[in-house]
C-alpha positions in Angstrom: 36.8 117.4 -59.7 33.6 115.5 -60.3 30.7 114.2 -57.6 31.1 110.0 -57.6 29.6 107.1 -56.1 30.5 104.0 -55.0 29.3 100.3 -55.7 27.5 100.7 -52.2 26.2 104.0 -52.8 28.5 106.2 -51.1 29.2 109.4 -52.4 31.9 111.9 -52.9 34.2 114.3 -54.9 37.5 113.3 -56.5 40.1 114.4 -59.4 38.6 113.3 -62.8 42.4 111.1 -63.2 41.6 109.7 -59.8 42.2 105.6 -61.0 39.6 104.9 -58.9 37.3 107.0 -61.5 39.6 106.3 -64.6 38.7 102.3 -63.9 35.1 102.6 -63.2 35.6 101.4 -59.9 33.9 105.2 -58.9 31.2 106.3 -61.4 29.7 109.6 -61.7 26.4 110.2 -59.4 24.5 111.3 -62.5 25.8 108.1 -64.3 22.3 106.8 -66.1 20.4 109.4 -65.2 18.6 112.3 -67.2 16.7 115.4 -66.3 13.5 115.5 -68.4 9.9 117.5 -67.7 6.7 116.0 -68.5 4.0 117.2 -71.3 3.2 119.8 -68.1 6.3 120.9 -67.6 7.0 119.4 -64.3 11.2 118.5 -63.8 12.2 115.0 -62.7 15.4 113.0 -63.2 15.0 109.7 -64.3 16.8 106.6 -66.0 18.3 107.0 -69.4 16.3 103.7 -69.7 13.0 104.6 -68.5 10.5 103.8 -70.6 8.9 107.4 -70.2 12.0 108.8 -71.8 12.5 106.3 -75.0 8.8 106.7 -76.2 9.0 110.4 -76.0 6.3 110.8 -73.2 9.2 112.3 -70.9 11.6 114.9 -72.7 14.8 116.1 -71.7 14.4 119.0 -69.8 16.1 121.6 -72.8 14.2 120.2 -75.3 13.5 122.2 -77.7 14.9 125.6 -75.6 17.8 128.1 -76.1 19.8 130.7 -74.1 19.8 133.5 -75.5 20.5 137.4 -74.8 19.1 140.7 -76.1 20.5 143.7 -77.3 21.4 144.8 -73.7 23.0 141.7 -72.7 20.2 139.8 -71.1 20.5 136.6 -70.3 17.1 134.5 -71.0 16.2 130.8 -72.0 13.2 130.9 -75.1 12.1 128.2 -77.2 13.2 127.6 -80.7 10.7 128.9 -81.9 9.7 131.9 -80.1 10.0 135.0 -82.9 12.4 137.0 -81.3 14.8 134.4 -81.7 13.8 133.7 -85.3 13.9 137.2 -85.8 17.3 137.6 -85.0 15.9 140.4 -81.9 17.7 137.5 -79.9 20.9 135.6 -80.6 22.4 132.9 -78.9 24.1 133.8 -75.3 27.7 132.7 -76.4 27.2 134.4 -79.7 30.7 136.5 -80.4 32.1 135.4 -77.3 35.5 133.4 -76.6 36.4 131.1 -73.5 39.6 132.1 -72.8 42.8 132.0 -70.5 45.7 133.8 -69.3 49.4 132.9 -68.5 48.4 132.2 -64.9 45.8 129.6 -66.3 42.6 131.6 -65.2 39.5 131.5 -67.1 36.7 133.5 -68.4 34.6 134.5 -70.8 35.3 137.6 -73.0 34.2 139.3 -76.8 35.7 137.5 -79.7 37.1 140.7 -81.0 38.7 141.2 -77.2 42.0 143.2 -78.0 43.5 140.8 -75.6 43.0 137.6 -77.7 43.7 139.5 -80.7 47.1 140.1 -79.2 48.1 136.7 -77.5 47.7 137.8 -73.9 45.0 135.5 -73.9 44.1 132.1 -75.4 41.3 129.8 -76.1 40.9 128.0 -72.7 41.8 124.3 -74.7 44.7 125.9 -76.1 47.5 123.1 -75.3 44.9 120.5 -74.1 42.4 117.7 -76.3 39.8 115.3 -75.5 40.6 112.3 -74.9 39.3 108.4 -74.4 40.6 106.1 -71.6 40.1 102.6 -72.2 36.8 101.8 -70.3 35.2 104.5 -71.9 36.1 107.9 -69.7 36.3 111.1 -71.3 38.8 113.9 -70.3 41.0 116.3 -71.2 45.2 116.7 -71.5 48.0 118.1 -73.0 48.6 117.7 -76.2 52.1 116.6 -75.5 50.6 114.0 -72.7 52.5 110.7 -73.7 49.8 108.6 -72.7 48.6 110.0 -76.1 52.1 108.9 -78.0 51.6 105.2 -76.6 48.1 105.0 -78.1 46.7 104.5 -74.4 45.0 107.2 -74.3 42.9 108.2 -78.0 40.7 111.1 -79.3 37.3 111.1 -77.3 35.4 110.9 -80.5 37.9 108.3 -82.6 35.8 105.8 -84.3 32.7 107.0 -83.5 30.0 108.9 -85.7 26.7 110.2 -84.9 23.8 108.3 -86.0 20.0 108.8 -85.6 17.5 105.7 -85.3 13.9 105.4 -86.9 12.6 107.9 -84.6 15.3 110.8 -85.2 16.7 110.5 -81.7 20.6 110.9 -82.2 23.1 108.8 -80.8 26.9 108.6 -81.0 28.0 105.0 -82.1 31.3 103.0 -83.6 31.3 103.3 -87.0 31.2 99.6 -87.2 27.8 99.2 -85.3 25.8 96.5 -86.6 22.7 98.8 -86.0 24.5 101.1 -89.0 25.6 98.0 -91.7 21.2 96.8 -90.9 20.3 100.2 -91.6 18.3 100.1 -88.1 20.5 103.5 -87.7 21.7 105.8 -90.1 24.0 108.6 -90.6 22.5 111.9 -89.0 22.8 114.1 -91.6 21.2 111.1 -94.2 18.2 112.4 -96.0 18.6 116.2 -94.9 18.1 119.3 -96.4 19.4 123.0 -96.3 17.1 125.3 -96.2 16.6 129.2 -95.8 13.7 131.4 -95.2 13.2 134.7 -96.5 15.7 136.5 -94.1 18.6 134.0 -95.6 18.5 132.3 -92.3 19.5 128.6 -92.8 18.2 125.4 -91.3 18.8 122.1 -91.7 15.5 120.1 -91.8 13.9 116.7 -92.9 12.3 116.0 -96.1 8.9 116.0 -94.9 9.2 119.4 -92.2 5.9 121.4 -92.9 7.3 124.4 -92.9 9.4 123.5 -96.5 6.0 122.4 -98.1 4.3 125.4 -96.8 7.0 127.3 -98.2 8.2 129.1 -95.4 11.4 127.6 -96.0 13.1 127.3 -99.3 15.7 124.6 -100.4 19.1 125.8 -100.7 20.8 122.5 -101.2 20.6 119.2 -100.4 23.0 117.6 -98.5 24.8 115.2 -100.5 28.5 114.7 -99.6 29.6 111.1 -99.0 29.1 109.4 -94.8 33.1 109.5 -95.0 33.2 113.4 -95.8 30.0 114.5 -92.8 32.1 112.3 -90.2 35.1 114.5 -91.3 32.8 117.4 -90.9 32.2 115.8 -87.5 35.4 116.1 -86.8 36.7 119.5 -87.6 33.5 120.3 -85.5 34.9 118.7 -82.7 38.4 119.7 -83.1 37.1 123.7 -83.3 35.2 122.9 -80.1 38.1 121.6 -77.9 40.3 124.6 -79.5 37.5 127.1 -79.6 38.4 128.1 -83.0 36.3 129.1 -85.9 38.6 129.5 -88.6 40.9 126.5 -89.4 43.5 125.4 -92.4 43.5 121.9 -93.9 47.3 121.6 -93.0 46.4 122.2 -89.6 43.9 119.4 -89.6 46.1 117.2 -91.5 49.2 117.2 -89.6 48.1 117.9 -86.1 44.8 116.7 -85.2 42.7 114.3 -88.2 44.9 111.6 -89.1 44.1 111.3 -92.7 45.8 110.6 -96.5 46.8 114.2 -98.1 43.8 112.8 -100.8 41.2 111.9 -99.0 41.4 115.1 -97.3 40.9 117.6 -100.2 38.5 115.2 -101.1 36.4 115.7 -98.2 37.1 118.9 -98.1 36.1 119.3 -102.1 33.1 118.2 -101.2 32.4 119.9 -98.2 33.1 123.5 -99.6 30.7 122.3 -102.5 28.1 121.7 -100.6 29.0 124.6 -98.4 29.1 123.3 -95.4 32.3 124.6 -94.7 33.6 128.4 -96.6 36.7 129.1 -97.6 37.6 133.1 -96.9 39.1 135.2 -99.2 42.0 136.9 -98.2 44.5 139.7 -99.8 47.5 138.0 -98.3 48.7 134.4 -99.3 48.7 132.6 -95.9 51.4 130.1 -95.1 49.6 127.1 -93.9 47.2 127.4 -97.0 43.9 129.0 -97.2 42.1 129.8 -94.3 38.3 128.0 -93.7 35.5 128.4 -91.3 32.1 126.4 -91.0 29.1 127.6 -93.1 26.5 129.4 -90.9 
């Protein structure tokens, strides 16, 4: 269900494949809006539009934040930047931890090592279902199987797109045909990156001029140079681990079910990615069926 609002105004709650909502004729009641706080903290929702929010006066509201949880299970929102969490004293809330299902459809939240999910009694809560585009633009999920997605009416929610950043580092999500991209008014969001680690091994990836590498709190561990073609791949497999909720993958599983690519241009990206370690490929004592088994680099 989702909260919608007509052209006059009038609000109310319908089934995200209502047509009414699938055509735009009902649009979400937080369409063009964003909650932001102010340099004092104070919490206002205003349009993606205002001029506030595009000159960086007003910032979105978990800016520069995290949820987190302690050794005992605590839940707690820090910054970035507060030491605990650099320490590693805190680790990100969902950190180990699966969305799953049952047979009956209900979900939760349990361990990644869950002997459940180990077994098959449960399953990632996407398991079956992807995201999807309609035509003007609405983003859902379905079954796999749906054959809206056979007919091509229906396309992956993130098909043609790539994520870009403009001359202020604010990302965006655009076609990979933008004319802002061929000007070079946007570019690629990874362009002119580096890895880096500090001296706990704990890796970031920073711009070229971030105080903290000419300091030399951090430390370059490599620079990230694999082709736009192989990042949007690594876009991709990002994507397709999120609606899945998978961390390990094989490239025949990417291949065949889910990135639409030549058998070359895949090894290709993948050469490339596993070179630059961006992704890892695991070792394992047993030869695997599908291939080798990946996961992506911390």
């Amino acid at each position: 269900m989702v909260s919608v609002k007509d052209k006059d105004g009038n609000t109310s709650c319908v089934s995200v494949q209502d047509p009414r909502y699938l055509s735009g004729e009902l649009i979400s009641v937080h369409k063009g809006k964003v909650s932001v706080k102010d340099k004092d903290g104070n919490k206002l929702s205003v349009s993606i539009h205002d001029p506030r929010y595009l000159s960086g006066e007003l910032k979105h509201v978990f800016t520069g934040t995290v949820v987190t949880k302690n050794k005992y299970g605590n839940k707690l929102s820090v910054s970035i930047h507060d030491p605990r969490y650099l320490s590693g004293e805190l680790v990100s809330f969902t950190k180990y931890t699966s969305i799953v299902k049952d047979k009956d459809g209900n979900k939760f939240r349990v361990d990644s090592d869950d002997t459940r999910l180990l077994s098959g009694e449960l399953v990632g809560h996407t398991k079956g279902f992807t995201s999807v585009m309609y035509k003007n633009g609405m983003t859902f999920s379905v079954p796999t199987d749906d054959p809206r997605l056979i007919s091509g009416e229906l396309v992956g929610s993130t098909k043609g797109l790539v994520m870009a950043k403009d001359k202020d580092n604010k990302s965006i999500q655009v076609s990979k045909n933008d004319p802002r991209l061929m000007s070079g008014e946007l570019t690629h969001i990874n362009k002119g990156r580096i890895r880096t680690k500090d001296k706990n091994g704990k890796r970031f990836n920073i711009l070229d001029e971030d105080p903290r590498l000419i300091s030399g709190e951090l430390m370059i561990y490599s620079r990230v140079i694999p082709n736009l073609e192989a990042l949007d791949y690594l876009e991709d497999i990002k994507n397709y681990l999120k609606s899945e909720n998978k961390t390990i993958f094989t490239i025949k599983e990417l291949r065949y079910k889910f990135i639409n690519i030549s058998d070359s241009k895949c090894k290709n990206y993948m050469w490339q990615l596993v070179k630059y370690e961006h992704i890892t490929k695991l070792k394992t004592n047993k030869p695997k069926l599908n291939g080798f088994n990946f996961k992506l680099s911390n």
